[in-house]
C-alpha positions, -999 to +999 in steps of 0.1 A: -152+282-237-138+247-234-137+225-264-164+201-246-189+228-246-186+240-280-225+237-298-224+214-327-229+235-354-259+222-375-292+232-396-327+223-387-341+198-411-359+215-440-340+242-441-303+246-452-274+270-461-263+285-494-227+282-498-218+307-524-216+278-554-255+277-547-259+312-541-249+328-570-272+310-595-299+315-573-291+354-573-292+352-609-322+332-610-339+362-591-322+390-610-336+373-641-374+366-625-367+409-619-363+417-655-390+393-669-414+406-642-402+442-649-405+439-691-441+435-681-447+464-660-450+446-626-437+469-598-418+456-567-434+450-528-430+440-500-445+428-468-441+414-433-424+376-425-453+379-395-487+384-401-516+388-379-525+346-373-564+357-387-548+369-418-532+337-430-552+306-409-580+292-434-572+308-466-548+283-482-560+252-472-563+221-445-530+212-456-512+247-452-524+253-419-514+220-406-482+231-420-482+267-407-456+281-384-479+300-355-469+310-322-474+339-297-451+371-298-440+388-268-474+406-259-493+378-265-510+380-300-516+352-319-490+355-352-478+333-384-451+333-405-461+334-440-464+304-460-469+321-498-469+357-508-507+354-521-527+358-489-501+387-480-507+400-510-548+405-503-545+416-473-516+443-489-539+455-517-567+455-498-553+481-471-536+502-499-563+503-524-567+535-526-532+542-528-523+515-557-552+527-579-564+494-604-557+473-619-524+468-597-496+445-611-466+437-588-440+412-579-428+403-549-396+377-542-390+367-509-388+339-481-420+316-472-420+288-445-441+258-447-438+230-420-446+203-448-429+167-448-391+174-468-384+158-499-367+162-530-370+199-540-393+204-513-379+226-481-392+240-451-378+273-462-379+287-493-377+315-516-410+325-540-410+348-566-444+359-574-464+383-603-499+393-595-524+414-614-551+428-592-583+446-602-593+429-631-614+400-644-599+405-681-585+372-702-561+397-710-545+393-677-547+354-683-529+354-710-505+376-700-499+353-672-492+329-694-468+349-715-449+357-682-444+323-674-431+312-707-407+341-714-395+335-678-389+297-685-368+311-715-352+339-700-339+314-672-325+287-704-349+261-698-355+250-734-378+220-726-410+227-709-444+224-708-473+250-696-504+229-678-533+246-678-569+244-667-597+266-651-612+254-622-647+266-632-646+232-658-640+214-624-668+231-606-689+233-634-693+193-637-693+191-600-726+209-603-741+190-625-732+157-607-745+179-573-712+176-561-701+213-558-708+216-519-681+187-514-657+204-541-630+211-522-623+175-508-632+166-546-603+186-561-584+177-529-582+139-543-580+151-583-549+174-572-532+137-562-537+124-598-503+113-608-493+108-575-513+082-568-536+059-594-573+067-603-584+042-582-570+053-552-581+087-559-617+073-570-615+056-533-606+086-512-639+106-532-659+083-523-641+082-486-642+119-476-662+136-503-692+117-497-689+109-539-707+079-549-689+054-574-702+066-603-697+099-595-665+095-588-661+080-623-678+105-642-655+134-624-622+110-637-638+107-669-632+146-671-597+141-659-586+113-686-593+135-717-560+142-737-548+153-770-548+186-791-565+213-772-591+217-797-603+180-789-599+181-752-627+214-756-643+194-772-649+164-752-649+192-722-683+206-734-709+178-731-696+169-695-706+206-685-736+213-703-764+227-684-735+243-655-733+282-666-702+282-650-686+251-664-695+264-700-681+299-689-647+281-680-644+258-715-649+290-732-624+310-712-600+283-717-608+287-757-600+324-749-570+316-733-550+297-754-563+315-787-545+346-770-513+327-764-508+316-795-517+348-813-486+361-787-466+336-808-459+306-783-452+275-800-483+247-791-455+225-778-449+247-746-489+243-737-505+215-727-544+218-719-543+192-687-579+189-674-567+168-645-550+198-625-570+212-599-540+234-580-540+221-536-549+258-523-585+262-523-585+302-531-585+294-572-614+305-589-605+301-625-578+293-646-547+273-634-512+273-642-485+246-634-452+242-657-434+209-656-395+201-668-400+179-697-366+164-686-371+162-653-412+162-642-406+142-613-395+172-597-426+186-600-441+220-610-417+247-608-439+278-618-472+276-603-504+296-597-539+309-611-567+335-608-582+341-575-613+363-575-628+362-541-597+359-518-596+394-513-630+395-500-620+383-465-603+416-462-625+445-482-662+450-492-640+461-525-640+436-556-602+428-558-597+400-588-567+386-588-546+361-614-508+354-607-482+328-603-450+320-586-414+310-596-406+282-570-369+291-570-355+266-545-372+239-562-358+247-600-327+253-584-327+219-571-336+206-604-310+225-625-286+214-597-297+180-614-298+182-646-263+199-647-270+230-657-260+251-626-219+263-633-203+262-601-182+292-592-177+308-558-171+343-572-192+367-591-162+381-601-152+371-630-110+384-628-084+383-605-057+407-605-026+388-591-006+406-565+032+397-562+051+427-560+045+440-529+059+476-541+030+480-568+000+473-545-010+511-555-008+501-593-029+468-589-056+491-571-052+517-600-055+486-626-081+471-607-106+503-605-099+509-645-113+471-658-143+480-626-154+506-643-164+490-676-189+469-655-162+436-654-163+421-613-125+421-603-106+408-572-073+417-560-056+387-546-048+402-507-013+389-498+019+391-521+028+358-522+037+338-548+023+334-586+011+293-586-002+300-553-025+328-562-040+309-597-044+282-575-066+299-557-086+316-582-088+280-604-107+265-570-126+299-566-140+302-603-120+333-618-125+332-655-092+353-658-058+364-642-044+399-649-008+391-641+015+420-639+052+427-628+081+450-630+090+439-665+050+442-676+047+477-659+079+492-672+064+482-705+034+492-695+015+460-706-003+435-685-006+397-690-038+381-693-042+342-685-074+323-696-077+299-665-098+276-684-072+272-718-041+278-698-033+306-729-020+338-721-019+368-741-006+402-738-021+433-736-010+473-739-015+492-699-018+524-718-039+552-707-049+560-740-058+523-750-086+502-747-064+472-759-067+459-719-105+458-715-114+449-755-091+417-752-112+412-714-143+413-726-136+390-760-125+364-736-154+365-713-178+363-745-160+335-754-161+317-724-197+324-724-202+309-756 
């Protein structure tokens, strides 16, 4: 092919690469979402990219099906790519039912594609990782929620954060007493924008497209301004909702809710009762999660999600409650990416072995499979060339450490070790019999840890 008809190499906007300085904290971010999710008893799944276009079209909301990718496969049918793991999960649990047995919990990481407008954090492609408990209407499965969230935030070293949480029955509760509960969803449509935008311009687009008169429109912000302690915010909660079954039924499930948390022990400053939230996907049915990065809220919520009690319904005459959320992975990335927390390496390895002496190639393999098998990540450089060379290269790729070993080191059967980030080097026994090598390895690595 001639130089003149060589294709540009490029990504399509909203969606980009993952060099492996990117890609290795995501791993870990996902390894770590794993063993949260797992400490819990949540089980792995999976399901299609593709689903059946009936399966996903209408059960997020206006928004996500503007935004969803549909086409026609080869024969013809009418197909989307998925733009959450939620609606794949209904339609999962409600053709395996019988298999699962409930209450089901599960977790499920993978790739969703949204065609929304790209902005900071925001992608076209991106990875979820998702906890769901099916089966049950139980608080207990709110809380726990709740308590996944928080040890995840923790787990992951986010020290400053906040839980926002609400229950959308509060919302739908004054709705019916201000007869406003057929126009809810373009309601909570306009409250989900509160932040975004000022109350005024929220108030106007009620009044716009929900049909809500001024006052109403007032009265329903009025709900949405109450702050403080969670006990007052109850408070002021209950006379906006009495005489609504269902909007009493929420306040006291959110009195359920956080009395549970902090009998688990979560400190009051991780929760924050934030009436205003109404979650954009219309399938929520009760309580509401979103957590924001006290240093960074701009970014936006970066562990979202809710309970969900009729969404199976579309799918099964079965009654399939459902509360989870989901770790937006490519959006805290982005934010830790900002806030400096992300270390960039390009190997997960943390030594190198340095190969110099092309007449011991067998003995680097030897030394290379002995450090391996105590669990340490080790690279042997490829080509004997020479020393400054080779720690050049591992000081650009990220090695933590250089095992640097010649014919004076192996006839004294002893191996040097270099700390690439003090420049000190230290000397360790190569004996068979010693664990000298590995010991002074893994003090380093604890160190550099540290």
């Amino acid at each position: 092919m001639s130089k003149s008809n060589l294709i540009t190499p490029r990504t399509l906007k909203g969606f980009r690469d993952f060099l492996p300085e990117l890609m290795i904290p995501r791993e870990h971010l996902m390894e770590t979402a794993r063993r949260v999710y797992r400490s819990y008893g949540f089980s792995p799944i999976d399901t299609p990219a593709l689903e059946h276009l009936e399966i996903l079209k209408g059960k997020g909301s206006e928004e996500t099906d503007k935004q969803l990718y549909e086409f026609e496969d080869k024969k013809g049918r009418p197909v989307g790519m998925r733009f959450d793991l939620t609606v794949p999960l209904a339609r999962f649990v409600a053709q395996h039912a019988s298999e699962l047995g409930m209450p089901f919990k599960r977790y499920h990481i993978a790739t969703v594609w949204r065609g929304e407008n790209t902005q900071r954090g925001r992608y076209r492609e991106f990875m979820q990782c998702d906890f769901d408990t099916i089966g049950t209407k139980s608080v207990a499965a709110d809380i726990e929620t709740a308590l996944v969230i928080h040890d995840l935030m923790h787990a992951i070293g986010i020290t400053k954060f906040k839980i926002h949480i609400n229950n959308r029955q509060v919302l739908n509760g004054l709705l019916e007493r201000l007869d406003l509960l057929e126009q809810s969803t373009a309601i909570l449509r306009a409250l989900d924008k509160l932040g975004k935008v000022d109350a005024d311009k929220v108030a106007a687009e009620m009044v716009a497209v929900a049909g809500a008169t001024e006052a109403q429109a007032r009265d329903v912000l009025s709900l949405a301004a109450l702050q403080g302690e969670p006990s007052s915010v109850l408070a002021g909660l209950a006379p906006l909702v009495a005489g609504s079954q269902r909007g009493e039924a929420g306040v006291e499930r959110l009195h359920e809710l956080l009395t549970g948390i902090k009998a688990a022990g979560v400190s009051d400053a991780r929760i924050h009762l934030d009436v205003a939230i109404a979650r954009g996907l219309d399938y929520y049915t009760g309580v509401i999660f979103e957590t924001f990065l006290e240093d960074l809220p701009g970014i936006g919520s970066v562990c979202s999600g809710g309970r969900y009690d009729n969404l199976a319904e579309l799918y099964t005459k079965a009654e399939l409650p459902g509360i989870g959320a989901s770790l937006g992975l490519d959006r805290l990335l982005a934010a830790l990416e900002e806030l400096n927390l992300v270390e960039k390496v390009r190997t997960p390895a943390p030594v190198l072995i340095a190969y110099f002496d092309s007449a011991r190639f067998e003995d680097y393999l030897r030394l290379a499979a002995r450090v391996r098998s105590t669990g340490v990540g080790v690279e042997v450089y490829p080509e004997a060339i020479k020393l400054g060379q080779q720690l050049k290269y591992a000081d650009r790729r990220g090695f933590r450490l250089a095992l640097i070993a010649g014919d004076r080191e192996f006839a004294s059967n002893t191996c040097q070790i270099k700390d690439l980030a003090s420049g000190a080097s230290s000397e360790a026994s190569l004996a068979s019999n010693a664990d000298e090598l590995v010991e002074r390895i893994l003090a380093i690595l604890a160190e550099n840890a540290d």
